[in-house]
C-alpha positions, 0 to 999 in steps of 0.5 A: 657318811660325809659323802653320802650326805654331799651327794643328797644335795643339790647344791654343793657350792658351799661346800668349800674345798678345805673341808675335802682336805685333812681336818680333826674329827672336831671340825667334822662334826661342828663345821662341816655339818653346819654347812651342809645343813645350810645347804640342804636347806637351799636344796628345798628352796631358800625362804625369802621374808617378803618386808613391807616396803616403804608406801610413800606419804609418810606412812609407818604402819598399816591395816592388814585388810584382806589376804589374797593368799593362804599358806602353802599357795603358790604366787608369781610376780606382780600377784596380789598377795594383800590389801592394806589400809594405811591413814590415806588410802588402800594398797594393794601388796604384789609380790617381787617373786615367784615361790611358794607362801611359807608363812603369814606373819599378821592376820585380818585388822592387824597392824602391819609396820613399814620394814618388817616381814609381811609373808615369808615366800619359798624360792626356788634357788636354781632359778638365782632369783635371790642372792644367799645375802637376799635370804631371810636377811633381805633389807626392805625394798625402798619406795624408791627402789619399787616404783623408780627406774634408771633410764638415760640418767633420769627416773620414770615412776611408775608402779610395777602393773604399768611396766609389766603392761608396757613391758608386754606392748614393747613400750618403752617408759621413757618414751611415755609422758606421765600424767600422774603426781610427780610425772607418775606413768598411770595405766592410761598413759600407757593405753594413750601411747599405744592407741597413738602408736598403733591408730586404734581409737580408744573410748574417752577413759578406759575409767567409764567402764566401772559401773556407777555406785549403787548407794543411794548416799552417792547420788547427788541432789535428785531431781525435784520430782525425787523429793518427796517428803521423807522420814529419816530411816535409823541405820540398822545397826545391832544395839548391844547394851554391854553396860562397859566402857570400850576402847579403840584405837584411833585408826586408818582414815579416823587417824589421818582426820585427826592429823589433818584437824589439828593442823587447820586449827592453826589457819585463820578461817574467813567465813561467807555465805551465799544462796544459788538460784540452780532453776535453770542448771535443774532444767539442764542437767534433766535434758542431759542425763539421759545422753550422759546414760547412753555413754553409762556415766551417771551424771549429778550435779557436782560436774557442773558445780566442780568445773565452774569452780575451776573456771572461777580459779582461773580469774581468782589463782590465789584460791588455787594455792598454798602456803608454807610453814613459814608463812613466807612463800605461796605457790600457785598450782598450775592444775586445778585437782579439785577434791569431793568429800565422800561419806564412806563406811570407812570414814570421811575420805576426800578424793580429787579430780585431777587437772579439771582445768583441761577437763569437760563436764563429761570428762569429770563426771566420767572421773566421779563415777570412778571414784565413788565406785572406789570410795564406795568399795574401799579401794581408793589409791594413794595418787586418788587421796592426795595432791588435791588443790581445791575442796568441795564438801557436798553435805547437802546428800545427807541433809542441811543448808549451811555449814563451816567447812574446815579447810583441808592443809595445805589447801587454802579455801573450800566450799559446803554445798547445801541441799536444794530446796523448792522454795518461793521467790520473785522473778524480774516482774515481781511474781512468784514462782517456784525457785530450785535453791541451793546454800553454799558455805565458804571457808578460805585461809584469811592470812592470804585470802581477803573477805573481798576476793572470796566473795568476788569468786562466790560471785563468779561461781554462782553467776555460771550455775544461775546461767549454765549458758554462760560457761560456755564462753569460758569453756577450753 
């Protein structure tokens, strides 16, 4: 009988050769059948619990989203197994093997925790990708561990869609220079090194090929010929009376609202206040449009509020930085990553553009037209929500003239801009004319940040929207 079942397997390395020797009919029947359970059960494939690994930012727990698999599908490395929704940002879940989907341990909207399983995966064992250790008891693979490689006694970050696409082009990381948070290898530094390599000319941003937002809430500031009077429209929402108190759990972006909140309670705000004459960037921004088209990036007015921004914080860097928990250090940032607050069905989100320092007002409009699309569908990554710099909050998509933004830690000032209204003003002779207005809002940090310099850089911001022309002398 002990034979027989030897011979059915298709592995016999756990069978050790002290159990083929003289042994009691006791150990037969409780040793030796313990192993050869243990070892038909490899002769199947071993069953891999696949743990939520460590996402970075803090993050303990998510929002299972969407299941890209079912049970009893079969998946490779680098497939897309889920999207989650952490208090940050969506996160597309790939699997680290090849097999088989065994089981689903959450379903849709519920709570996923950091370290343990999210899907158990049949492997094949022949083919070695797991370790007997690896098997069901596999520690969770650490962030570190995930997105870092060992190279020449230096880590490359990079996520496992960039080295599988250099791994595909023989591209070597170490080679490639990282733009990303903390010299993150992206797609696109990837795509430059290999234009470099081989002379192809690439577009501007591989980003240009998303197709801007349809919503009519991503469009910022119409023309005035778009602003006819309106009533606003209730959203069209079912009404149940259920006549009983609900409650939810406080989560996904709500949470990280409440978190971020209650921090900036304890900054000191200095408010300002001023209105910007946007006549002559109306007339501008009508005349390039239509080029802006031709290349299919929608072009608002939000490019030009945002790199004359970054013009402003070259002259004025301490709006540009951060402050410790101590109060005893300030950093200044090198990169201008300029945040745009987004009003999404999933909550108020605040993505940035990054280094719009070294970027042109086509290059930032290229970027927004990406990020609304994203914000729009959800799926805004990490590395699009964090490290931003600078905050501009344009309320003025949904309605009114002044606000008081609340400053986004550990940054140190941001700016609400208003809607733009057509109304009278006197020119230089005294007469009247059709004026294109817009409020703009201040907030700044008062520990570091004085009422004098939040006005001078409102100044130096308003003079290049009066007179785009003048943003051409500064401009890199």
């Amino acid at each position: 009988v002990c034979i027989h079942r030897v011979r059915s397997c298709s592995s016999i390395r756990f069978i050790k050769s002290k159990y083929v020797c003289v042994f009691d009919k006791s150990a037969l029947k409780f040793s030796h059948q313990q192993r050869l359970f243990r070892t038909s059960a490899v002769s199947c494939g071993q069953i891999v619990q696949f743990k939520l690994s460590d996402i970075g930012e803090g993050i303990t727990e998510v929002t299972v989203k969407e299941w890209y698999i079912k049970e009893g599908d079969t998946v490779s490395q680098f497939d897309s197994i889920c999207e989650v929704q952490s208090d940050k940002a969506s996160v597309t879940i790939t699997s680290r093997y090849d097999g088989i989907i065994r089981k689903l341990h959450y379903s849709i909207d519920d709570i996923a925790f950091v370290g343990k399983p999210l899907v158990d995966i049949e492997i094949d064992a022949s083919k070695g990708v797991a370790s007997e250790e690896d098997v069901v008891e596999t520690p969770p693979m650490s962030h570190e561990e995930h997105t870092h490689q060992e190279i020449k006694g230096h880590k490359t970050l990079a996520t496992p869609a960039v080295r599988r696409l250099a791994m595909e082009n023989n591209i070597k990381l170490s080679e490639v220079v990282g733009t990303g948070k903390d010299n993150r290898i992206l797609k696109e530094d990837i795509l430059n090194y290999l234009a470099k390599q081989t002379g192809a000319i690439l577009p501007p941003s591989p980003k240009a090929e998303i197709a801007p937002p349809q919503r009519k809430a991503e469009a910022v500031l119409a023309a005035p010929k778009d602003k006819a009077c309106k009533i606003p429209v209730p959203v069209s929402r079912p009404i149940a009376f259920a006549g009983k108190d609900k409650t939810e759990p406080v989560t996904g972006f709500q949470k990280a609202m409440v978190k971020t909140m209650s921090a900036a309670l304890k900054i000191p705000h200095f408010g300002y206040s001023d209105e910007i004459d946007l006549t002559q960037l109306v007339q501008l921004r009508e005349e390039l449009k239509p080029l802006a088209e031709i290349r299919g990036v929608k072009l608002s007015f939000m490019p030009f509020f945002i790199k004359a921004a970054s013009l402003g914080l070259l002259q004025y860097p301490i709006l540009n930085a951060s402050l410790d928990e101590n109060c005893q250090n300030v950093t200044y940032k090198a990169s201008h990553n300029i945040g745009v607050a987004m009003d999404t069905e999933q909550g108020l989100i605040v993505p940035n553009v990054k280094n719009v320092q070294v970027c042109s007002v086509f290059d930032i409009a290229v970027e927004l037209n990406r990020l609304q699309s994203l914000g729009s569908a959800g799926q805004l990554g990490t590395s699009d929500l964090t490290g931003g710099t600078f905050t501009l909050s344009n309320i003025g998509t949904i309605g009114g003239t002044y606000a008081k933004p609340v400053i986004l830690p550990p940054e140190v000032a941001i700016g609400a801009l208003g809607k733009i209204q057509v109304l009278p003003r006197f020119n230089s002779k005294g007469e009247v004319f059709k004026a294109q207005i817009m409020n703009v809002s201040w907030s700044a940090d008062h520990r570091i940040i004085d009422g004098a310099t939040m006005a001078r850089f409102s100044n130096l911001w308003k003079s290049y929207l009066e007179n785009p022309a003048s943003m051409l002398l500064d401009l890199k």
